[in-house]
C-alpha positions as CSV (number, residue, x, y, z in Angstrom):
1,X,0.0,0.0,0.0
2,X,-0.4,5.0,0.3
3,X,2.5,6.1,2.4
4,X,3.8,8.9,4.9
5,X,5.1,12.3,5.6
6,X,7.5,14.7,6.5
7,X,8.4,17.8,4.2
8,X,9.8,16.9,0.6
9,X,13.2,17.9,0.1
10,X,14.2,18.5,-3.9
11,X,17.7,17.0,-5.0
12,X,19.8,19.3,-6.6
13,X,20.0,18.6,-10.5
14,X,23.3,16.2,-11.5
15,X,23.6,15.8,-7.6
16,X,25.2,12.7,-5.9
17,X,26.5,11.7,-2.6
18,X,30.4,11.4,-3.4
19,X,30.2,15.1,-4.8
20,X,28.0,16.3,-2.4
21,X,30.9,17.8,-0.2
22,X,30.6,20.4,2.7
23,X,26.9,21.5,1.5
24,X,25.4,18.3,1.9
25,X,26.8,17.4,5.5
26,X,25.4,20.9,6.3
27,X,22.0,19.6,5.1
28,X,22.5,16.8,7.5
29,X,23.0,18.1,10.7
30,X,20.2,20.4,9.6
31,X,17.9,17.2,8.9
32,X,19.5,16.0,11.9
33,X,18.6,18.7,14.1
34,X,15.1,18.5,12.9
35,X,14.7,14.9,13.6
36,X,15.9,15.8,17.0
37,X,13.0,17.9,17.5
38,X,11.0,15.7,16.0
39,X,11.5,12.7,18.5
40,X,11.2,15.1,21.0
41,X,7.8,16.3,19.8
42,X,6.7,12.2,19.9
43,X,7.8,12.0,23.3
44,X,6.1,15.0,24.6
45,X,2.7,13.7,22.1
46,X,3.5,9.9,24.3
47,X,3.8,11.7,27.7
48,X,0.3,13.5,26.6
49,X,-1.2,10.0,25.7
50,X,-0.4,8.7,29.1
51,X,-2.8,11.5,31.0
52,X,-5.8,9.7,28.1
53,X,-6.1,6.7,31.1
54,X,-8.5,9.2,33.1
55,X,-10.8,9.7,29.7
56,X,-10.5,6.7,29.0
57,X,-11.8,5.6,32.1
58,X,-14.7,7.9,31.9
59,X,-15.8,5.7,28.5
60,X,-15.7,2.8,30.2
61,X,-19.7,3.4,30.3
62,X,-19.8,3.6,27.0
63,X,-18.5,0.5,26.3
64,X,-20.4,-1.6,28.7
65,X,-23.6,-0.3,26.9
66,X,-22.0,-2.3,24.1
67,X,-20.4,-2.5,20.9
68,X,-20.2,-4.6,17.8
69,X,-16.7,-3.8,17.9
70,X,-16.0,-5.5,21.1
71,X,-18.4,-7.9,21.6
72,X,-19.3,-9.6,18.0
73,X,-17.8,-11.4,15.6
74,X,-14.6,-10.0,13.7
75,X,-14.3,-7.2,16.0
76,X,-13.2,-10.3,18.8
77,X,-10.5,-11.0,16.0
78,X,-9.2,-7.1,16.0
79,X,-9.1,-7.0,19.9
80,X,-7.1,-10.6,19.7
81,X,-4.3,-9.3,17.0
82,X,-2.9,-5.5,18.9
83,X,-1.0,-5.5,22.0
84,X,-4.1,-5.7,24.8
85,X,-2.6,-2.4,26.4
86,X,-3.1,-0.7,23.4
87,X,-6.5,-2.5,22.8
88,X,-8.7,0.2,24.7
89,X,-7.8,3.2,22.9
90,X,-7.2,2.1,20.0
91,X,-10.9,0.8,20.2
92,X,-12.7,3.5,21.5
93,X,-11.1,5.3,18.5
94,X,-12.5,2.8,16.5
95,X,-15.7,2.8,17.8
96,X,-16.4,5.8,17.6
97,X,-15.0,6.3,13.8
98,X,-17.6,4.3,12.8
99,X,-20.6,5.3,14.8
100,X,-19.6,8.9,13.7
101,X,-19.4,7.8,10.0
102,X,-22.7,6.2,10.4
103,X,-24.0,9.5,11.5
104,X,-22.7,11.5,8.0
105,X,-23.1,9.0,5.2
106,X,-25.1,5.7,5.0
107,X,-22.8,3.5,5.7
108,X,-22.8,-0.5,4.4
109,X,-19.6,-1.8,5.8
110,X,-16.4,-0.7,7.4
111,X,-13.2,-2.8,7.2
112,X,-9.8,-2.6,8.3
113,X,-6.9,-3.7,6.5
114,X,-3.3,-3.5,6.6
115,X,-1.1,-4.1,10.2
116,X,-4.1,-4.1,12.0
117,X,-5.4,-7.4,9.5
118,X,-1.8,-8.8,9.2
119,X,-1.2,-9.0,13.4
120,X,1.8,-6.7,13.0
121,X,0.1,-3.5,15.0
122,X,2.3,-1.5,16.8
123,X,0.4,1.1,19.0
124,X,1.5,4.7,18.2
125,X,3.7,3.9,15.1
126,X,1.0,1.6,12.7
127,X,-1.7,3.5,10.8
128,X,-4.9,2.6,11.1
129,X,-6.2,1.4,7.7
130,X,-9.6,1.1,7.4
131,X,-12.2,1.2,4.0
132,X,-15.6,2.3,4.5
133,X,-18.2,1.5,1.8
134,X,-21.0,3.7,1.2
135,X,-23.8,3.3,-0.5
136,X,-23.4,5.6,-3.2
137,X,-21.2,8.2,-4.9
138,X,-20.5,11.0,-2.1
139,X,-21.2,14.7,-3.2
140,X,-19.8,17.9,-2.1
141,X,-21.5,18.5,0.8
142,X,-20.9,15.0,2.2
143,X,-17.0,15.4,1.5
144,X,-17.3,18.6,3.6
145,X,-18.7,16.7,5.9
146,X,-16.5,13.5,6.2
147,X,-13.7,16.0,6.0
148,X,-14.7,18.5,9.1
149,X,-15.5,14.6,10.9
150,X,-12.1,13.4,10.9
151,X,-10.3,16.2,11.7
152,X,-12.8,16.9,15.2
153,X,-12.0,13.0,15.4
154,X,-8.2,13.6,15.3
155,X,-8.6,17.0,17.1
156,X,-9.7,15.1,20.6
157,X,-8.5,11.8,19.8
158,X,-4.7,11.4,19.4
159,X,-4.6,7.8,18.1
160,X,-6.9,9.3,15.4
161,X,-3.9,11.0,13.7
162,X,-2.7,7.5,11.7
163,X,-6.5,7.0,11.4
164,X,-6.8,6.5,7.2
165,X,-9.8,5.6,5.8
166,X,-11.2,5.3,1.9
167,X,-14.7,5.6,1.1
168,X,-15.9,3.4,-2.1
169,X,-19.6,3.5,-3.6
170,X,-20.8,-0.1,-3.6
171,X,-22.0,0.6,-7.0
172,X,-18.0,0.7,-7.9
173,X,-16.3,-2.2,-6.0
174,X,-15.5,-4.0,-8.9
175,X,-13.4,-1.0,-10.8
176,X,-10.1,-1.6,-9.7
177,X,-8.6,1.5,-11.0
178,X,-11.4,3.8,-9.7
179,X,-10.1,6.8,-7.6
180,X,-11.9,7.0,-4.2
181,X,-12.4,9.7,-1.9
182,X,-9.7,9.0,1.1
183,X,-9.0,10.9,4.4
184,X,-5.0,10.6,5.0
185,X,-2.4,12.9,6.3
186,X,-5.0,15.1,7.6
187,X,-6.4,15.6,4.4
188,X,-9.1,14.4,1.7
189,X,-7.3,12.8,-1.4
190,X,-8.4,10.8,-4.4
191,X,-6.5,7.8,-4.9
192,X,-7.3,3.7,-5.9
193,X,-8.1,1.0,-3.5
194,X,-4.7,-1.4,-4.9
195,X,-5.0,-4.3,-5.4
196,X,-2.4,-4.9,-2.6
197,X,-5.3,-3.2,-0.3
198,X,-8.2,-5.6,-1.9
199,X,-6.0,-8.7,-1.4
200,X,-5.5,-8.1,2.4
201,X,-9.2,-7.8,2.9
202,X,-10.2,-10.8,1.1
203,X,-7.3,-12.8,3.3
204,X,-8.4,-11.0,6.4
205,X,-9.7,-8.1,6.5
206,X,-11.3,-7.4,9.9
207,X,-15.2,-6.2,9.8
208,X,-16.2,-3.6,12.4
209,X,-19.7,-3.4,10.7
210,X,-21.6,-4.6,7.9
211,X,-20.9,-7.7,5.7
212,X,-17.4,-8.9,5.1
213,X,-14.9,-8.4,2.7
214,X,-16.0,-11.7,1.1
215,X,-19.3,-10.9,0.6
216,X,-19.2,-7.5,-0.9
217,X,-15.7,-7.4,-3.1
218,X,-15.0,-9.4,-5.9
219,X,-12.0,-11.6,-6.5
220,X,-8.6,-10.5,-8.0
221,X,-8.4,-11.9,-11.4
222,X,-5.4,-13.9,-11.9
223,X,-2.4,-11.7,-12.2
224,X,-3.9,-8.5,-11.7
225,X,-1.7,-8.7,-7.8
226,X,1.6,-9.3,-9.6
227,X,1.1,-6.5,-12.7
228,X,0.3,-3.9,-10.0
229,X,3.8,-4.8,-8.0
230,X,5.7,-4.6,-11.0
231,X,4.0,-1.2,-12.3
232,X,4.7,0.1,-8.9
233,X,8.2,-0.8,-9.0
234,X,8.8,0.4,-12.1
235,X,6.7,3.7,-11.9
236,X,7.5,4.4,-8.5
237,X,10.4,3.2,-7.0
238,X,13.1,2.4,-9.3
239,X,12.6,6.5,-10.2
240,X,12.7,7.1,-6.7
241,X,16.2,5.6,-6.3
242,X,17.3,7.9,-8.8
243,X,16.9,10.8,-6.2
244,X,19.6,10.6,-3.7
245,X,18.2,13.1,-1.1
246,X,15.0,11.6,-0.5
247,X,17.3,8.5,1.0
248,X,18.9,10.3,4.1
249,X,14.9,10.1,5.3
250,X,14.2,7.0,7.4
251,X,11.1,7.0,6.0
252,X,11.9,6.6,2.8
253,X,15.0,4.1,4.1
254,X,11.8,1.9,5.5
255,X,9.6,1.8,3.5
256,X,11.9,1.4,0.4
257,X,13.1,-1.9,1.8
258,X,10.7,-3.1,3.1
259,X,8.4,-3.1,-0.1
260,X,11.2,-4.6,-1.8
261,X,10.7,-7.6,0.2
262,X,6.9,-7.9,0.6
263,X,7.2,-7.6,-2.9
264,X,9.9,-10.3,-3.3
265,X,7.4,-12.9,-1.5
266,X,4.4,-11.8,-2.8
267,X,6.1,-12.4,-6.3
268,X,7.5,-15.6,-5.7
269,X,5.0,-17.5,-3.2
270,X,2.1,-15.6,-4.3
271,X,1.6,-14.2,-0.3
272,X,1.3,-11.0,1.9
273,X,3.4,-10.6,4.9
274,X,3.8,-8.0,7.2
275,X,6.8,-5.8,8.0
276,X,8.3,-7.8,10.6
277,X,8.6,-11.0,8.3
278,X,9.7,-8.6,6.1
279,X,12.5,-7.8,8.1
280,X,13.9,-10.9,8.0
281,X,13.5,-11.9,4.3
282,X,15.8,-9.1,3.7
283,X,18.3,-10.6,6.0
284,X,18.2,-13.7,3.7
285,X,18.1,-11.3,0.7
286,X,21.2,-9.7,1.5
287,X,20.2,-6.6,2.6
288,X,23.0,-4.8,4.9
289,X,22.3,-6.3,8.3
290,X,22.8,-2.9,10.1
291,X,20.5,-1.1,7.9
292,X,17.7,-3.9,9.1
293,X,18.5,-4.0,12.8
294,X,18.0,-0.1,12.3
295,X,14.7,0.1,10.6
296,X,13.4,-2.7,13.5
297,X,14.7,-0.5,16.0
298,X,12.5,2.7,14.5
299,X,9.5,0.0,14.1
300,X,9.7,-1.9,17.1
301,X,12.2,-0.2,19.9
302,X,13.7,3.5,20.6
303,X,16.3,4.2,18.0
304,X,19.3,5.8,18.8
305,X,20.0,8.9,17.0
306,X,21.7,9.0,13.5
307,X,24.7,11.3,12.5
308,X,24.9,12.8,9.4
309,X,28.2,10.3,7.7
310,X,26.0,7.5,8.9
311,X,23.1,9.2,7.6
312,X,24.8,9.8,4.0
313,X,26.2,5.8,4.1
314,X,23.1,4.5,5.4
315,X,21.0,6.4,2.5
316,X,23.9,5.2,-0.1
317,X,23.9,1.5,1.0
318,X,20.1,1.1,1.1
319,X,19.4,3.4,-2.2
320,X,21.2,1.0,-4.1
321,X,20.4,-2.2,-2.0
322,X,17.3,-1.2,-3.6
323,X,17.9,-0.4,-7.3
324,X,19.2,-3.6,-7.5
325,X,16.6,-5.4,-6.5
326,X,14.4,-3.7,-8.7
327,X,16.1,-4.1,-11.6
328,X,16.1,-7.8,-11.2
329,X,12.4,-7.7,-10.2
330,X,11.9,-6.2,-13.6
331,X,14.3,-8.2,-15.8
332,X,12.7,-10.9,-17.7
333,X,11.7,-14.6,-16.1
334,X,13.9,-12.5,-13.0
335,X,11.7,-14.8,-10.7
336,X,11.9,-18.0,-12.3
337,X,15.3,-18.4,-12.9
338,X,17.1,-21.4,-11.2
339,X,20.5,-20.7,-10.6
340,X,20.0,-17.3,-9.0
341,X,21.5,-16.8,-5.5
342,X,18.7,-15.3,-3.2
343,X,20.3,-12.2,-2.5
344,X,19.9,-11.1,-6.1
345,X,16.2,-12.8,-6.6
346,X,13.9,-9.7,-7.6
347,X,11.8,-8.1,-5.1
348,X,9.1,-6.2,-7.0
349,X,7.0,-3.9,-5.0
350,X,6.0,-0.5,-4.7
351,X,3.5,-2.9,-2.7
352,X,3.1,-2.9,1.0
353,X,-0.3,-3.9,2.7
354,X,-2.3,-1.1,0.4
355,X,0.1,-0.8,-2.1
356,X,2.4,1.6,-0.1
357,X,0.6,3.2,-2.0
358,X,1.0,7.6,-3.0
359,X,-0.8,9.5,-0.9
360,X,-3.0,10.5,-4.2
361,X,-4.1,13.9,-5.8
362,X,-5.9,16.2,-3.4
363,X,-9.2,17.4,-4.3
364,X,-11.0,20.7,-3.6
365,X,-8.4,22.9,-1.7
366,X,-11.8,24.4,0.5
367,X,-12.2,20.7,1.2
368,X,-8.6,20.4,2.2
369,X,-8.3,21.2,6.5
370,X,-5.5,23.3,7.6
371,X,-3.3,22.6,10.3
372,X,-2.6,18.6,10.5
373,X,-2.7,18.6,6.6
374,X,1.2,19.3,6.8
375,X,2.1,16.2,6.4
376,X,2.8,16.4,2.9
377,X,3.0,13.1,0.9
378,X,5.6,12.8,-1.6
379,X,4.1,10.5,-4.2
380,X,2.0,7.4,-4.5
381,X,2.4,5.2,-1.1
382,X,4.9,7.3,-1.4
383,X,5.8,6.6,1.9
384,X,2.8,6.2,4.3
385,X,3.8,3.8,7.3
């Protein structure tokens, strides 16, 4: 899948990292210094979401009165597959996402998708994925509407800030190229549901109302999963390595290798996995083991900060751990030939749960809210953890 972001930053034309000299270590320590201030803006937004137990509390009521969420079906699966001290939170934001939907549009179904469907949700660092189906084609006033909901929702709810949700008319499930109305990065966008996306709910997508996946999408037709990976790869990422800038992120370090390997295995076996069995796939695919134990460490631990020369090497090593891979992905028969090593077997992805998908085209700017809507994607999943 859609995802992910901080502030583009523009390589310089003809620009690479052995010619960057003293300018580029200056833009470092500047990128440095902001992602200084940047962990310490997550730690102060952590410290806030510890003072949530006494509201929490208070909702307690609420719950007891009863939800589908908590008490039926799939919802029991949801609650099973996050870390249980994360579970009440994360639920009430959930709960009340989609009574509050209810409330705007008719609503048929609401799904969720991505870590919290693949058992790989990590409280305060996974986005919430979720796809809402409506019953038909929302107009202006609606968007304004679903628009001025999510941003009150992420205004008094912090966990509703990775909340992302896509809303598709059940008259156009089965167009798999549609653009659909989407709330991400604190904004409305237009954008597909992937195939990547579509897959995941099929497998097991969890159903916080409504029917289920099965019984409202149609199937993927055969090979329509693997041409999507490979036009992402191509379209997407193998430009992408071409930009040497965009690599000192750790966002972009992320999620760049670890769509190469969903990719990889969803190429070869025909399966999904989620980032941490991704993590280790790239071990056996060669991937610099320091450059893993790093992106774990953001995903799953306190990283320790990153200096600019390891910054630049980091962003070097994984840029063209990368390009490699692609370019195998894409070469002819690249996963059916029997002699190659592992380490040079083609990942093709541009493919993450959703697609890791571009954050799509933004639509109406009066539509757009101010404020959160800083987070400014920089392409299609370009990155959106």
């Amino acid at each position: 899948m859609l995802l992910p972001g901080s502030p583009n930053v523009t390589p310089a034309a003809g620009l690479s990292f052995p010619d960057a000299g003293h300018g580029a270590v200056r833009l470092f320590r500047m990128q440095a210094m902001v992602g200084i201030r940047r962990r310490e803006q997550r730690a102060e937004r952590r410290s806030r979401r510890g003072s949530l137990s006494g509201r929490v509390g208070a909702a307690k009521g609420l719950r007891a009165r009863g939800s589908d969420l908590r008490t039926q079906g799939p919802a029991q699966g949801w609650c099973a597959r996050i870390p249980r001290m994360a579970a009440t939170e994360t639920d009430l934001v959930l709960e009340r996402f989609v009574s509050e939907t209810r409330s705007v549009v008719p609503t048929v179904a609401v799904w969720a998708h991505g870590s919290l469907a693949l058992g790989d949700f990590q409280p305060g660092r996974s986005d919430l994925d979720l796809i809402a189906i409506v019953e038909s084609p929302l107009d202006d006033g609606r968007r304004d509407r679903l628009a001025a909901m999510h941003q009150r929702l992420m205004d008094e709810e912090p966990a509703a800030a990775r909340l992302h949700c896509s809303y598709m008319a059940a008259s156009s499930l089965i167009e798999a190229e549609a653009d659909h109305l989407t709330w991400a990065h604190g904004m409305i966008l237009e954008r597909p549901v992937t195939p990547v996306t579509r897959r995941e709910l099929l497998d097991g997508g969890l159903t916080l109302h409504g029917p289920s996946p099965a019984e409202l999408l149609p199937p993927l037709t055969h090979g329509q999963l693997e041409d999507f990976i490979r036009r992402d790869l191509a379209g997407f990422w193998l430009p992408a390595t071409g930009k040497p800038l965009l690599w000192l992120r750790d966002v972009r370090v992320d999620l760049g290798l670890l769509v190469l390997a969903r990719a990889t295995v969803t190429l070869r076996d025909g399966r999904l996995i989620t980032k941490g069995e991704a993590l280790a796939e790239l071990l056996e695919l060669g991937a610099p083991a320091d450059v893993v134990r790093d992106i774990r460490e953001r995903r799953y631990a306190e990283p320790a900060p990153i200096g600019p020369v390891r910054r630049i090497r980091r962003g070097m090593r994984a840029r063209a751990f990368v390009r490699r891979g692609i370019n195998h992905a894409l070469a002819p028969g690249a996963q059916h030939r029997p002699g190659i090593d592992r380490a040079r077997r083609s990942p093709a992805s541009g493919t993450g749960p959703r697609g890791l998908r571009h954050p799509g085209r933004p639509v109406r700017p009066s539509a757009v809210p101010t404020g959160v809507g800083a987070l400014r994607p920089t392409s299609r999943a370009g990155p959106r953890r």
